[in-house]
C-alpha positions in Angstrom: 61.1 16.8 133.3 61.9 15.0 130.4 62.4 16.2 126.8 59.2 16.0 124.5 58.9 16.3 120.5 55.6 15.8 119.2 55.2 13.7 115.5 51.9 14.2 113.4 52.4 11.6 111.1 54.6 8.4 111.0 56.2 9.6 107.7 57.2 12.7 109.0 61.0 13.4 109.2 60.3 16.3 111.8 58.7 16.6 114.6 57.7 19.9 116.9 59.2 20.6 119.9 56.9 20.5 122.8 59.5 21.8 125.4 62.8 24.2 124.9 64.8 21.5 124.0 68.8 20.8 124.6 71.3 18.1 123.7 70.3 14.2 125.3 67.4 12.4 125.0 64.3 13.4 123.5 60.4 11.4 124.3 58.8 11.5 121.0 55.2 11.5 121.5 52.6 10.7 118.7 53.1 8.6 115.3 56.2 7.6 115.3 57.8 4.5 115.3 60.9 5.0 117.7 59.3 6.5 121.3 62.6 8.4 121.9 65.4 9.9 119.6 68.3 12.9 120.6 68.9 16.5 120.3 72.0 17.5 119.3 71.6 21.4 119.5 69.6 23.5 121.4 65.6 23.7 119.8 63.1 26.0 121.0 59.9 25.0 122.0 57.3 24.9 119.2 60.3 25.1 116.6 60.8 21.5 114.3 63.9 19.0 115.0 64.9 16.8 112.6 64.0 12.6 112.9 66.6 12.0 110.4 69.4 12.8 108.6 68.5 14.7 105.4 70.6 15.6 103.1 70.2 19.1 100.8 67.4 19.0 98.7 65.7 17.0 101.0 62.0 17.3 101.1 60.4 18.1 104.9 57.4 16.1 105.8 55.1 17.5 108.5 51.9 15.9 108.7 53.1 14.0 106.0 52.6 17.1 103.5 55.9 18.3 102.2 56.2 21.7 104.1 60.1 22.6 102.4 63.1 21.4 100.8 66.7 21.4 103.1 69.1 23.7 101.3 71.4 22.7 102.9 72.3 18.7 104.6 70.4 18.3 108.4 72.0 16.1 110.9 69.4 14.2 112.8 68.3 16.0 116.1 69.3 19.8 115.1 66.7 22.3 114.2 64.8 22.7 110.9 63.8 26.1 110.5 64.5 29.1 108.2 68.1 28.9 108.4 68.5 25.6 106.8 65.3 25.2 104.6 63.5 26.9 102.5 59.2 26.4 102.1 57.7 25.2 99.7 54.4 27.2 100.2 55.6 30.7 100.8 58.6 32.2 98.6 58.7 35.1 100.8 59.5 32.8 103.7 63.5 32.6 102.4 63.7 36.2 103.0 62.3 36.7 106.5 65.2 36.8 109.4 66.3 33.7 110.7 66.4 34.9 114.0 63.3 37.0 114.6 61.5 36.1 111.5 61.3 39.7 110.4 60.7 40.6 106.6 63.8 41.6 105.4 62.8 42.8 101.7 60.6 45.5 103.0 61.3 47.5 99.6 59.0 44.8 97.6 56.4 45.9 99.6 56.9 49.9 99.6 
């Protein structure tokens, strides 16, 4: 089965991974104007990849809404989630574990 990365909106620079993803090619389905792209790290399914290269402070388009800001530079095809950005509509999002997505400042809360 082939790769699949799903794109909202043609001025996104992410799109959502529709399969567990690993390095090659990728089929980008939806608005976008390239139909195929690559990974270059392992993405999990329903997790974003990038479409581009974005440097740090870059802002992240999904849906074309700005969704975050890269704190650090994102190679085209890796993964774009908590460990390399930071959201623009949550500020607790920053703190939650990038690997299970648990709250981590649990003594805000208390």
């Amino acid at each position: 089965m082939k790769q699949r990365l799903f794109v909202l909106h043609r001025a996104d620079n992410v799109g959502t991974a529709l399969d567990d993803l690993e390095k090659g090619p990728v089929a980008i389905i939806g608005e976008y104007d390239l139909k195929e792209t690559e990974c270059v790290e392992s993405v999990k399914f329903g997790h974003k990849m990038a479409l581009e290269d974005l440097p740090a402070g870059a802002e992240i388009r999904k849906n074309n809404v700005v969704i975050a800001r890269a704190f650090k530079a994102i190679q085209s095809g890796q993964m774009v989630h908590l460990h390399n950005i930071e959201s623009q509509f949550d500020e607790r999002a920053s703190t939650l574990d990038t690997d299970t997505g648990a709250p981590t400042d649990e003594d805000v809360y208390q």
